[in-house]
Chimera marker file (.cmm) of the C-alpha trace (Angstrom):
<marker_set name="trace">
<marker id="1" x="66.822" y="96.124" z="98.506" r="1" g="1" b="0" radius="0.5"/>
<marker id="2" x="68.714" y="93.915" z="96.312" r="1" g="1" b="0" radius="0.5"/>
<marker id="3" x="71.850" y="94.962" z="94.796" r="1" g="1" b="0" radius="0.5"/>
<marker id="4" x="70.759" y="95.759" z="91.045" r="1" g="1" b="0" radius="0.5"/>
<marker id="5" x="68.121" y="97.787" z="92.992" r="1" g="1" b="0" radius="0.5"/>
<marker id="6" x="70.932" y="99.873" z="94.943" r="1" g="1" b="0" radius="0.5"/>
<marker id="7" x="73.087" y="100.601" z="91.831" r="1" g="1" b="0" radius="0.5"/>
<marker id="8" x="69.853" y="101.748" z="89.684" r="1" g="1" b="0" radius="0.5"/>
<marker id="9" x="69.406" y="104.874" z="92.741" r="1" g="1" b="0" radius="0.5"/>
<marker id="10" x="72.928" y="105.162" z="92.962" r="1" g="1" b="0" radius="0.5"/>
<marker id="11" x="73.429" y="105.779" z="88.821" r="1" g="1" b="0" radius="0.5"/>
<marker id="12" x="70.368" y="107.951" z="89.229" r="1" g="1" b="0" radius="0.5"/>
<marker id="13" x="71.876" y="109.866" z="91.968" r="1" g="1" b="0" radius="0.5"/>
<marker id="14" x="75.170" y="110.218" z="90.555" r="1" g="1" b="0" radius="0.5"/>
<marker id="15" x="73.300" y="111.658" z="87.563" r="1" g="1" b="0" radius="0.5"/>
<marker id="16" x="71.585" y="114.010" z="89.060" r="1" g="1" b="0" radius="0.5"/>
<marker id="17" x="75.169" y="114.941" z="90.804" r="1" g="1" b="0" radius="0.5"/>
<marker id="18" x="76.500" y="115.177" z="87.771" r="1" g="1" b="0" radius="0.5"/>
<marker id="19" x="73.688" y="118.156" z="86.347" r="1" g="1" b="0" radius="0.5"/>
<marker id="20" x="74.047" y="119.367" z="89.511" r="1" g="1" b="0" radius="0.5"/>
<marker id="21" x="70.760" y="119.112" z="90.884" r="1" g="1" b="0" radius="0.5"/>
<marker id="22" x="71.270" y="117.716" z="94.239" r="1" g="1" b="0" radius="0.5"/>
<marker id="23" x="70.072" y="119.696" z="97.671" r="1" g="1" b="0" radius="0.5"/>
<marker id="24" x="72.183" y="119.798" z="100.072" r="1" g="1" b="0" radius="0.5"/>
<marker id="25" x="70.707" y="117.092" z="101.891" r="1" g="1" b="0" radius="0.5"/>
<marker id="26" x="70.878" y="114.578" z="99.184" r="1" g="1" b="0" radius="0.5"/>
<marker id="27" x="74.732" y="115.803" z="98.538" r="1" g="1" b="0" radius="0.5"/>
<marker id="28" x="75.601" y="114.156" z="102.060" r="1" g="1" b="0" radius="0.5"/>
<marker id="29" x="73.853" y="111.203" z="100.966" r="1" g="1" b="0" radius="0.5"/>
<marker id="30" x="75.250" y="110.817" z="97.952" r="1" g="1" b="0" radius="0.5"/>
<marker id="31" x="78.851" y="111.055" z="99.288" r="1" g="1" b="0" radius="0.5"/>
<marker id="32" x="77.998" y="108.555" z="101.368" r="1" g="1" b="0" radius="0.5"/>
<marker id="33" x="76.846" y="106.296" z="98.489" r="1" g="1" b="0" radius="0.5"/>
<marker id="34" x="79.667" y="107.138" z="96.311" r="1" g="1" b="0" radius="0.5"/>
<marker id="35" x="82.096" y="106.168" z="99.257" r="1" g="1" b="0" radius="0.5"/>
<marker id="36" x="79.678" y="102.530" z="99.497" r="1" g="1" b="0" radius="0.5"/>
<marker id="37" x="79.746" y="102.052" z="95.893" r="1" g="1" b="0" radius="0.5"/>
<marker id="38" x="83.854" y="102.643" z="95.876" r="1" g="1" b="0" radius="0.5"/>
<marker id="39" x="84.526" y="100.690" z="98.965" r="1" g="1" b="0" radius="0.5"/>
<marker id="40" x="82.252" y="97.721" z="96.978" r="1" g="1" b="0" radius="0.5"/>
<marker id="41" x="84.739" y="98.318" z="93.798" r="1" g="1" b="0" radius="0.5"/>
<marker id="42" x="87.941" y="98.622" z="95.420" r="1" g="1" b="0" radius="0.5"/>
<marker id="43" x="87.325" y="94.756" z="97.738" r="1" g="1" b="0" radius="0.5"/>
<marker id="44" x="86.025" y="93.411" z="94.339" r="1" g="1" b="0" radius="0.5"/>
<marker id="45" x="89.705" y="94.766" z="92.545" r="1" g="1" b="0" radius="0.5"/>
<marker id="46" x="91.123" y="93.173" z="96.216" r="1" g="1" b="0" radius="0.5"/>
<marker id="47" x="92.545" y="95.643" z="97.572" r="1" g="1" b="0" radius="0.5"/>
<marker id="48" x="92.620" y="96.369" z="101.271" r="1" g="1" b="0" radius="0.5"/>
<marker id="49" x="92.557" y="100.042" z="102.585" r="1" g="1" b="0" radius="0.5"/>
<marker id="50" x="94.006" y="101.248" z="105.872" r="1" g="1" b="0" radius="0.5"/>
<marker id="51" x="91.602" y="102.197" z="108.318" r="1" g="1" b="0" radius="0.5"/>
<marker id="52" x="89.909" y="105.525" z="107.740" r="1" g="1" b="0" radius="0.5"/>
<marker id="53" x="91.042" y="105.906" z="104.072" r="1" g="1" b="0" radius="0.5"/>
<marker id="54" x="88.445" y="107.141" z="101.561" r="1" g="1" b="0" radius="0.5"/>
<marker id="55" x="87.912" y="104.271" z="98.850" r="1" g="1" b="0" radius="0.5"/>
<marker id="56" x="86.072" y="107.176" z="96.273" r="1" g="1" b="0" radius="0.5"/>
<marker id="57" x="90.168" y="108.575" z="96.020" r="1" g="1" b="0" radius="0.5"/>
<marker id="58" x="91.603" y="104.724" z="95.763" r="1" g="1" b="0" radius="0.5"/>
<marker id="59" x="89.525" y="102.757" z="93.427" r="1" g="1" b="0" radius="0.5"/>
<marker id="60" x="90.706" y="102.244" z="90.508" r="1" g="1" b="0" radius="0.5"/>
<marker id="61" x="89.404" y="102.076" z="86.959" r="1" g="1" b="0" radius="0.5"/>
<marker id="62" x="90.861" y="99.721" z="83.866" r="1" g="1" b="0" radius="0.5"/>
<marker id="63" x="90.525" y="102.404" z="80.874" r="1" g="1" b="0" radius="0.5"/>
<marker id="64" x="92.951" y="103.586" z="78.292" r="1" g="1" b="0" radius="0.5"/>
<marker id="65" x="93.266" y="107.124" z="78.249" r="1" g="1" b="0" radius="0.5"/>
<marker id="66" x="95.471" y="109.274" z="76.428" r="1" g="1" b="0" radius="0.5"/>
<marker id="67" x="98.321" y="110.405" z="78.277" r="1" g="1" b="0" radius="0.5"/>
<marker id="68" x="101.205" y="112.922" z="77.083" r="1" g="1" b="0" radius="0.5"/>
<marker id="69" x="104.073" y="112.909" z="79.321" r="1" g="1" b="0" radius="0.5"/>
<marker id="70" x="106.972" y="115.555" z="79.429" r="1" g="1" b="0" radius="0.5"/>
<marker id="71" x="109.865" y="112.935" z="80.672" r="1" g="1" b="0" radius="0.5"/>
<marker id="72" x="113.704" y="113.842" z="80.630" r="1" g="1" b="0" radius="0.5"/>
<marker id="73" x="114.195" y="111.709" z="77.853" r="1" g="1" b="0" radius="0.5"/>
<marker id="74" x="111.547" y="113.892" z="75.108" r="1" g="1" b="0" radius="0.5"/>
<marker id="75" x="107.557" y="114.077" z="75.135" r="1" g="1" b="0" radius="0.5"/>
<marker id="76" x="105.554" y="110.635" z="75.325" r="1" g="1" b="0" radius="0.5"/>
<marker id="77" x="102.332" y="109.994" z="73.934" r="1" g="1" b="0" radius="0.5"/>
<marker id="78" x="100.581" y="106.749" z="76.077" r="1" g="1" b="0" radius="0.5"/>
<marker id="79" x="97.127" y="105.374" z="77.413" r="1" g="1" b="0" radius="0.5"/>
<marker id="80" x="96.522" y="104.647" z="80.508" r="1" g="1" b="0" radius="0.5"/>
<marker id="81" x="96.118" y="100.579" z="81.893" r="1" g="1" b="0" radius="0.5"/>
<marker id="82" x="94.415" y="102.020" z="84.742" r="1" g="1" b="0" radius="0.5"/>
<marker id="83" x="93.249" y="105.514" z="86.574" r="1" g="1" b="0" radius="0.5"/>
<marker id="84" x="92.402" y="106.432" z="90.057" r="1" g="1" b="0" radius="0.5"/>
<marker id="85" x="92.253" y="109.589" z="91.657" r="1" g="1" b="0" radius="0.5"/>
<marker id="86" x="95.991" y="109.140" z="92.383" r="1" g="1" b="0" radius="0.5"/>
<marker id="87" x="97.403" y="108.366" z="89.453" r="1" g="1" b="0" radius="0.5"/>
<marker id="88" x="97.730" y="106.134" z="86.767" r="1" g="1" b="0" radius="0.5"/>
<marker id="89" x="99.858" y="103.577" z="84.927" r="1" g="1" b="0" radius="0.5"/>
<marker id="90" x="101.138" y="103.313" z="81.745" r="1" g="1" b="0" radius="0.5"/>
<marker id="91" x="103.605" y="100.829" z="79.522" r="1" g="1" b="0" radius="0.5"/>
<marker id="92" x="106.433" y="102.321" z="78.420" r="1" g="1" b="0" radius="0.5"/>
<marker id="93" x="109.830" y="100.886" z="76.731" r="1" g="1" b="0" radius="0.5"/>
<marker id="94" x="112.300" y="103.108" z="78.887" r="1" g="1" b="0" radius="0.5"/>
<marker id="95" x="110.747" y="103.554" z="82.375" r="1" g="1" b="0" radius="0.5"/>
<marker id="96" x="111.908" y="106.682" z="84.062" r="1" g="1" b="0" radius="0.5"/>
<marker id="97" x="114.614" y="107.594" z="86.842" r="1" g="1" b="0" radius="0.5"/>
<marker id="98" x="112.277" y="106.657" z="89.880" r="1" g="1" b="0" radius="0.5"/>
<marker id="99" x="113.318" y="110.887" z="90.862" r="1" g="1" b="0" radius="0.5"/>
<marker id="100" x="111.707" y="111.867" z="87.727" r="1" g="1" b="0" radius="0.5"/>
<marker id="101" x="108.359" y="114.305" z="87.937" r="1" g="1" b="0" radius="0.5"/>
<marker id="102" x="107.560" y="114.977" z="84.713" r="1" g="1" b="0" radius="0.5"/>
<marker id="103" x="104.603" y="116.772" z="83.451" r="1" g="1" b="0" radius="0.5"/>
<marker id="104" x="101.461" y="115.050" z="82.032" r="1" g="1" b="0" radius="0.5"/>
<marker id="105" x="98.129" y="116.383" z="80.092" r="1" g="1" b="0" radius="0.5"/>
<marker id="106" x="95.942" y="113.774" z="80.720" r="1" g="1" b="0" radius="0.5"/>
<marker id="107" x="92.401" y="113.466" z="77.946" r="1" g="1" b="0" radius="0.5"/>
<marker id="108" x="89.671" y="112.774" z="79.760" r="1" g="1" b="0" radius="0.5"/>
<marker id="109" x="86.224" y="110.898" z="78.008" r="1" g="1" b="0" radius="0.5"/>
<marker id="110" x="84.465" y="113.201" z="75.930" r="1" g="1" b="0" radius="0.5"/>
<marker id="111" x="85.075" y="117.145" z="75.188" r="1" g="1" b="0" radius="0.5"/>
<marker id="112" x="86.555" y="118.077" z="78.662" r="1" g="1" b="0" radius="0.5"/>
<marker id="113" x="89.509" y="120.014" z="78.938" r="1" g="1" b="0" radius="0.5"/>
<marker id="114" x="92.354" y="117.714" z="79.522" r="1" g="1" b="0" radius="0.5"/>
<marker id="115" x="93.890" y="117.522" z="83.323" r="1" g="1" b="0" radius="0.5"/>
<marker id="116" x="97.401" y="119.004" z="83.485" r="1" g="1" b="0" radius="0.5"/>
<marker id="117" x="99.370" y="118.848" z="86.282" r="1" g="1" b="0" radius="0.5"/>
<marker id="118" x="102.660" y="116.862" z="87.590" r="1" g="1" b="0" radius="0.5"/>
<marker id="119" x="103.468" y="113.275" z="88.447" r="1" g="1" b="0" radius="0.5"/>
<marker id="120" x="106.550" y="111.391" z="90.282" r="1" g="1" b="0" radius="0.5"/>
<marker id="121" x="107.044" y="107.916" z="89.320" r="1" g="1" b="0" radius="0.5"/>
<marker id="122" x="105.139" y="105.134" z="91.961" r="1" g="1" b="0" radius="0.5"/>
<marker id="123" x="106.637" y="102.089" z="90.886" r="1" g="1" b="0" radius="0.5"/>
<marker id="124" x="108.009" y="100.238" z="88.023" r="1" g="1" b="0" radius="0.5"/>
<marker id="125" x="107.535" y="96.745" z="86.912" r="1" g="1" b="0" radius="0.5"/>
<marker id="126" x="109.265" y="95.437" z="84.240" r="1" g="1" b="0" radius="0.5"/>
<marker id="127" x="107.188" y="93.393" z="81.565" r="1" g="1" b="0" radius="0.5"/>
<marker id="128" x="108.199" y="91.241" z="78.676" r="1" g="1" b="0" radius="0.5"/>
<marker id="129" x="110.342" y="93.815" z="76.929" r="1" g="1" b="0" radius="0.5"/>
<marker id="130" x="108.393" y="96.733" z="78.431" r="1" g="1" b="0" radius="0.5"/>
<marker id="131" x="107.485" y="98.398" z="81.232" r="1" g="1" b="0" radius="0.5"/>
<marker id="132" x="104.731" y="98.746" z="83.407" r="1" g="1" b="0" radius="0.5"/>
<marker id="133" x="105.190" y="102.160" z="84.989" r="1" g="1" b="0" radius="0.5"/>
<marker id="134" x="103.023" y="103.784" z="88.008" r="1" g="1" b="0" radius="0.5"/>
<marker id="135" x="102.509" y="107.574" z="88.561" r="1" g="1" b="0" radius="0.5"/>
<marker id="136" x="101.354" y="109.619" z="91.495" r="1" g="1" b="0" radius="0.5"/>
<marker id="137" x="99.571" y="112.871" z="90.923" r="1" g="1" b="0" radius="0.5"/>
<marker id="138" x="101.049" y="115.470" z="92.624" r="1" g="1" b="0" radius="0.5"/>
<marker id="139" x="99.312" y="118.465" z="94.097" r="1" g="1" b="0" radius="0.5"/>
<marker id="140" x="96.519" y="117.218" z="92.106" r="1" g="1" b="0" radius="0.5"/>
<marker id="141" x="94.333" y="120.466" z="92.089" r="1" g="1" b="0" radius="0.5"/>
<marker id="142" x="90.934" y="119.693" z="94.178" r="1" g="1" b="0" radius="0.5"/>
<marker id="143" x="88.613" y="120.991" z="91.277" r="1" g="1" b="0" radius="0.5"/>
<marker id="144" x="90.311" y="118.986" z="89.143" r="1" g="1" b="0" radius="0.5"/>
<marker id="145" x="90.501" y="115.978" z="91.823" r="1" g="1" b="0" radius="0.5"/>
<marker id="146" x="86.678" y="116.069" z="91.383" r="1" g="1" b="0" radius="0.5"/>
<marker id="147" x="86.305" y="116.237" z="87.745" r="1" g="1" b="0" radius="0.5"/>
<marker id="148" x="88.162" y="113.182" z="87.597" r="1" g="1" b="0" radius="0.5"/>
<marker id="149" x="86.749" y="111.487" z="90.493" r="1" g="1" b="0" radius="0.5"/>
<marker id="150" x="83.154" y="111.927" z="88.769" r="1" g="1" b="0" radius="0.5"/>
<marker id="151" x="84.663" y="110.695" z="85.389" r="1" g="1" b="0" radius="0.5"/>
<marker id="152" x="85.792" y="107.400" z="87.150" r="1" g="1" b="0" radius="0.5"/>
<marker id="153" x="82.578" y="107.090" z="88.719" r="1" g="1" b="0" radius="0.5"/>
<marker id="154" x="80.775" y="107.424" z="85.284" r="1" g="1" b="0" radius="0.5"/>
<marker id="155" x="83.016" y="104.786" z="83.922" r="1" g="1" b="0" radius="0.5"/>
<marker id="156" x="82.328" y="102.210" z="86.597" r="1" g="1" b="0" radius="0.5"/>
<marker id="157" x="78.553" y="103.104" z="86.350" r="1" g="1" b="0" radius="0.5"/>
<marker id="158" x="79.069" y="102.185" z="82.187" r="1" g="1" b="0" radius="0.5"/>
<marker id="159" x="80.242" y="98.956" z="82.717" r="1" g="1" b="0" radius="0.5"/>
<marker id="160" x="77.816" y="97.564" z="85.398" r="1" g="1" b="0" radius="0.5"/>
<marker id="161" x="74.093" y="96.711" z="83.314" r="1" g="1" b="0" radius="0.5"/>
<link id1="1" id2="2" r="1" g="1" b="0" radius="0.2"/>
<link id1="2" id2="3" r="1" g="1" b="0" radius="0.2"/>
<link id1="3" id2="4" r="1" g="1" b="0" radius="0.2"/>
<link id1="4" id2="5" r="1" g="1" b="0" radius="0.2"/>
<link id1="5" id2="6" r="1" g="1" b="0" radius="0.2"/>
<link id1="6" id2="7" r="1" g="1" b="0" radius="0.2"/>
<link id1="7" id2="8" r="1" g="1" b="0" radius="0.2"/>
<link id1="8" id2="9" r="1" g="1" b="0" radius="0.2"/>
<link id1="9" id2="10" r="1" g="1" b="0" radius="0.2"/>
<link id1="10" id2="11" r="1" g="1" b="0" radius="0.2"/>
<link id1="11" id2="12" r="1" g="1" b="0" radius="0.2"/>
<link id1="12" id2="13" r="1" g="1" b="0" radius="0.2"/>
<link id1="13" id2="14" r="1" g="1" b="0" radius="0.2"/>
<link id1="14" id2="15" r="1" g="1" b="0" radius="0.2"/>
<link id1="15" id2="16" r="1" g="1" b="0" radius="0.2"/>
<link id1="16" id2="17" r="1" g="1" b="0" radius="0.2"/>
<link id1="17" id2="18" r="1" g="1" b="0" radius="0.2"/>
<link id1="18" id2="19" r="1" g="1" b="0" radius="0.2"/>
<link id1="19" id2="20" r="1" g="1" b="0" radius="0.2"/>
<link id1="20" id2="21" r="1" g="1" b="0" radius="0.2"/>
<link id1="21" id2="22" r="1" g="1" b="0" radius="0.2"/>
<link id1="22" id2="23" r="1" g="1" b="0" radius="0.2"/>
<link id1="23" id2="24" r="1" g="1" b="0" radius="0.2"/>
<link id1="24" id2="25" r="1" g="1" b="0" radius="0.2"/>
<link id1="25" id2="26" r="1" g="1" b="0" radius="0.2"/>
<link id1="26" id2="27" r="1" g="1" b="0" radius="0.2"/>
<link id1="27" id2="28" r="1" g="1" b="0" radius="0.2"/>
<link id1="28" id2="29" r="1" g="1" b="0" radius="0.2"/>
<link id1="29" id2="30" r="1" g="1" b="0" radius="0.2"/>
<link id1="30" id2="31" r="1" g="1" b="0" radius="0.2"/>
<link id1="31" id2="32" r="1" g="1" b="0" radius="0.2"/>
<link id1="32" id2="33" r="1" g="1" b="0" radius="0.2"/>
<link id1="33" id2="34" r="1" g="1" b="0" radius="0.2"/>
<link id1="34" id2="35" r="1" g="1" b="0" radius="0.2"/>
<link id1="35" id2="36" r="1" g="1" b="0" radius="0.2"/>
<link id1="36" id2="37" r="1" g="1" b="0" radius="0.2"/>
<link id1="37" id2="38" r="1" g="1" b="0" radius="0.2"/>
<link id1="38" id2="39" r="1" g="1" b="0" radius="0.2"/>
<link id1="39" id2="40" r="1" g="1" b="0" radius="0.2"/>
<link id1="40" id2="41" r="1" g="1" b="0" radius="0.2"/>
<link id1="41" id2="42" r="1" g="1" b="0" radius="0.2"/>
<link id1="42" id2="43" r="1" g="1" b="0" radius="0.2"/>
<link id1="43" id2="44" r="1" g="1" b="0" radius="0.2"/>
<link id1="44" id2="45" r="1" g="1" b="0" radius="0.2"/>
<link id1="45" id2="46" r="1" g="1" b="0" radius="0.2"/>
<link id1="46" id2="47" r="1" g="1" b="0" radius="0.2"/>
<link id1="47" id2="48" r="1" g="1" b="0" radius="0.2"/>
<link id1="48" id2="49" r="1" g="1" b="0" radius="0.2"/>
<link id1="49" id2="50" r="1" g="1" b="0" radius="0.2"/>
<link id1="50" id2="51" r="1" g="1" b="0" radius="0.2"/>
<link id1="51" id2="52" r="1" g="1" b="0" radius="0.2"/>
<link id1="52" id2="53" r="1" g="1" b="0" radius="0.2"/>
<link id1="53" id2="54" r="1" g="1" b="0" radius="0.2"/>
<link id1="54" id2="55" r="1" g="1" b="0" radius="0.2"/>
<link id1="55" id2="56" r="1" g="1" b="0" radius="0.2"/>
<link id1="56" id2="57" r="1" g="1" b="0" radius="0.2"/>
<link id1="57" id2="58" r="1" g="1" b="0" radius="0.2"/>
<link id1="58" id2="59" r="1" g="1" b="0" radius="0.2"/>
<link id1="59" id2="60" r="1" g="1" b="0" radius="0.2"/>
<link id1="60" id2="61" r="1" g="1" b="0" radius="0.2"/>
<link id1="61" id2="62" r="1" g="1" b="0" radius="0.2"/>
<link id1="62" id2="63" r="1" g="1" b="0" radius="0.2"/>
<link id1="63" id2="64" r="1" g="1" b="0" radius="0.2"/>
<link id1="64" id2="65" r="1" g="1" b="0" radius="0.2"/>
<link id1="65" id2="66" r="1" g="1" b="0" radius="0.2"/>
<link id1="66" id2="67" r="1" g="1" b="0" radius="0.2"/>
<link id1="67" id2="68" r="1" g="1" b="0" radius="0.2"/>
<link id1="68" id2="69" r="1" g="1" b="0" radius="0.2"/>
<link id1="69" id2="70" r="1" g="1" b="0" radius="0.2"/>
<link id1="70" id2="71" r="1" g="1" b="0" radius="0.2"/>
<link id1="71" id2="72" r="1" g="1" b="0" radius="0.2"/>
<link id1="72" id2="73" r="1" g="1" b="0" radius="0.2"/>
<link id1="73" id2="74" r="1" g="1" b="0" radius="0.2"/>
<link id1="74" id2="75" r="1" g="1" b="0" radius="0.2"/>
<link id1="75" id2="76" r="1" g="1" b="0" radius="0.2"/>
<link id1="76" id2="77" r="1" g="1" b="0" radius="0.2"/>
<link id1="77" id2="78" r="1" g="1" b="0" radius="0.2"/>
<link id1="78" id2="79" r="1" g="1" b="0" radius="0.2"/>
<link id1="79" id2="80" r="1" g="1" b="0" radius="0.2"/>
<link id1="80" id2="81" r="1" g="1" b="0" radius="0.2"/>
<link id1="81" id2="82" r="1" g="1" b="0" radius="0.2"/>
<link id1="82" id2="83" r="1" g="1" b="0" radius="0.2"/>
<link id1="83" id2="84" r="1" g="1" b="0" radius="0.2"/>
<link id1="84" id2="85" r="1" g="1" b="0" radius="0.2"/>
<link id1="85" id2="86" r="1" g="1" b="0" radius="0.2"/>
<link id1="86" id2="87" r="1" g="1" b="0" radius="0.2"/>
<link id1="87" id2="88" r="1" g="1" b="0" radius="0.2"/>
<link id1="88" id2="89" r="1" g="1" b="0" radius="0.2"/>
<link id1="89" id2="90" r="1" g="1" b="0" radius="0.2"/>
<link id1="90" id2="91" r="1" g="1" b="0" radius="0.2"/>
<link id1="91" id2="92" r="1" g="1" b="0" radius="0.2"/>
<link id1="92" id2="93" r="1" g="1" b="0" radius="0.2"/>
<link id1="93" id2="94" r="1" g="1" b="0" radius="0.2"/>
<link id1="94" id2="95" r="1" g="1" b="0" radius="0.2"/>
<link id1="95" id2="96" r="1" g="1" b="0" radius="0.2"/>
<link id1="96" id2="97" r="1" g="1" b="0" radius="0.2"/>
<link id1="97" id2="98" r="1" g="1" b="0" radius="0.2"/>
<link id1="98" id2="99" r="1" g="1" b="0" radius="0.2"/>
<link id1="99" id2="100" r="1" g="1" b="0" radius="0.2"/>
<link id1="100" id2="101" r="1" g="1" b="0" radius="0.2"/>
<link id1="101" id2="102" r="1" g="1" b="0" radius="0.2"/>
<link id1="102" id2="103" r="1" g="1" b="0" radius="0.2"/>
<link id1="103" id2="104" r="1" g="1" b="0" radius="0.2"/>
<link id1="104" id2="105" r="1" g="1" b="0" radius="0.2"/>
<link id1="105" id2="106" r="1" g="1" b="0" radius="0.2"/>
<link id1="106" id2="107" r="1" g="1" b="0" radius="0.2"/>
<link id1="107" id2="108" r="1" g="1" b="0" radius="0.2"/>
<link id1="108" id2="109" r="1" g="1" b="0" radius="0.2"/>
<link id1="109" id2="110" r="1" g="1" b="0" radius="0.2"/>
<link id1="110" id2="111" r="1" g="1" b="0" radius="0.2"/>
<link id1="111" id2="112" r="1" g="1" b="0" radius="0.2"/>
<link id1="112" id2="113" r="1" g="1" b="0" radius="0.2"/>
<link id1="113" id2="114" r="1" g="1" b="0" radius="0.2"/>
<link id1="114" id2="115" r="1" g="1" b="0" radius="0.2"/>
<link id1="115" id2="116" r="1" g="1" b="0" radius="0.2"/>
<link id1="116" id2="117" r="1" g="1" b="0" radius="0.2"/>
<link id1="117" id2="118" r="1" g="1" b="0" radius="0.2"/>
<link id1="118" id2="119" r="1" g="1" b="0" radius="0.2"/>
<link id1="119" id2="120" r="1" g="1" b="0" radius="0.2"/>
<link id1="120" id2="121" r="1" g="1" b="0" radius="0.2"/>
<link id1="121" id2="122" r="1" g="1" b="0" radius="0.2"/>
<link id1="122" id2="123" r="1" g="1" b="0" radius="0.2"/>
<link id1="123" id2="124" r="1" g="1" b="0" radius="0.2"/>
<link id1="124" id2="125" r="1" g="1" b="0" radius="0.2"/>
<link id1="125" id2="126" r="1" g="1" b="0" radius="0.2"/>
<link id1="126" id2="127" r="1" g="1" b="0" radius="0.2"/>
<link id1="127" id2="128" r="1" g="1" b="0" radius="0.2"/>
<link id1="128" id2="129" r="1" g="1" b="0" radius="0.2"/>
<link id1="129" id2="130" r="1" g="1" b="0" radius="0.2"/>
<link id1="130" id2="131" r="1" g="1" b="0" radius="0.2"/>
<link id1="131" id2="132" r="1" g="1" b="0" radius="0.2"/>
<link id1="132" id2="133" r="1" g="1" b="0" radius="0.2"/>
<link id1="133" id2="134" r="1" g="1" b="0" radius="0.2"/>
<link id1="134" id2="135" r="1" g="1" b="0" radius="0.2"/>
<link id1="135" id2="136" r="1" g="1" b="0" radius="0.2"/>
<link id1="136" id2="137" r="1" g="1" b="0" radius="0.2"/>
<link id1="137" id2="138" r="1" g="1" b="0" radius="0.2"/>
<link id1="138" id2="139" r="1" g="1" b="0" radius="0.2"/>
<link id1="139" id2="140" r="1" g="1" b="0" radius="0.2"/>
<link id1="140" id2="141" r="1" g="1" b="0" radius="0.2"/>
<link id1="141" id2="142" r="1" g="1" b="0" radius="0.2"/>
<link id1="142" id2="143" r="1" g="1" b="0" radius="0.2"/>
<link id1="143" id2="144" r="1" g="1" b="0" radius="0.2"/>
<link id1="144" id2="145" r="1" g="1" b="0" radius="0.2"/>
<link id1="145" id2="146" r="1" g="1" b="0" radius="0.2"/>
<link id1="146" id2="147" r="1" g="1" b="0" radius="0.2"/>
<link id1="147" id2="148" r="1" g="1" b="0" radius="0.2"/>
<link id1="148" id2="149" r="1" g="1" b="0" radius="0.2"/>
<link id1="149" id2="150" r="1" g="1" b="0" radius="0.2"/>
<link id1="150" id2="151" r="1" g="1" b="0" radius="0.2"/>
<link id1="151" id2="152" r="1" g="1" b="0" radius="0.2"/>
<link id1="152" id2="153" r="1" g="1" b="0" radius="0.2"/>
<link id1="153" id2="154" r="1" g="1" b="0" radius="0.2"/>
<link id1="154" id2="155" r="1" g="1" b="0" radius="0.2"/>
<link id1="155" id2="156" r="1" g="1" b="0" radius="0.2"/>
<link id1="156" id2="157" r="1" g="1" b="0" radius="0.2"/>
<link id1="157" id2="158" r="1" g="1" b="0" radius="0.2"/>
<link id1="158" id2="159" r="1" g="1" b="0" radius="0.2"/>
<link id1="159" id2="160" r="1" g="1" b="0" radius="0.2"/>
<link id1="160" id2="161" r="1" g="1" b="0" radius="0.2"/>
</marker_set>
């Protein structure tokens, strides 16, 4: 099966995910696929993962999505560079303490409520006159884990003809 092949079942399958219309049987499958597909996206974006890490939760996606963030210093309205089940990265002019956790609503595509949680700072890389600034969802709830795990998914799936 050639690869164009493979990714026309997979976007089929995920859609049918997506509806929820998948027996059980085909669920297994299509975790597997997802995991394929991810693990194809994630050596393409070079990254490496450690032995027995999940690439579906470490892949990440270039898209700018609105982000509000709570920080010490007063509320910030962003968009995202780039999203991943982890977290996501923003430019900002004042980065952060890296202690900070500040609270985030996140839009996602479309009419969906917005995912609202916490974040600590991951890293911070300063850019001409900016800053490129990294944060890690934390205690990401698991529903809402997989609402935005399928939302990544559906943007990959966009860009790929």
């Amino acid at each position: 099966m050639s690869t164009n092949q493979w990714v026309e079942q997979f976007r089929a399958l995920h859609a049918r995910a997506r509806k929820g219309q998948l027996p059980e049987v085909e669920k297994r499958r299509y975790l597997a696929e997802k995991e394929r597909f991810a693990r194809a996206l994630t050596a393409a974006q070079g990254q490496s993962l450690p032995p027995g890490m999940s690439a579906r939760r470490n892949f990440r996606v270039a898209q700018g999505l609105q982000v509000d963030l709570n920080l010490a210093l007063g509320q910030t309205r962003a968009m995202t560079l780039d999203i991943s089940v982890g977290g996501f990265s923003v430019m900002l002019h004042t980065p952060p303490p890296d202690s900070e956790e500040p609270g985030f609503s996140l839009r996602l595509p479309g009419n969906a409520e917005p995912l609202v949680g916490r974040a600590r700072v991951g890293s911070v890389q300063r850019k001409l006159g900016t800053h490129r600034v990294s944060f890690i969802f934390q205690a990401l709830p698991e529903k809402d884990a997989e609402r935005l795990e399928m939302t990544l998914f559906d943007l990959a799936l966009e860009r790929i003809k």
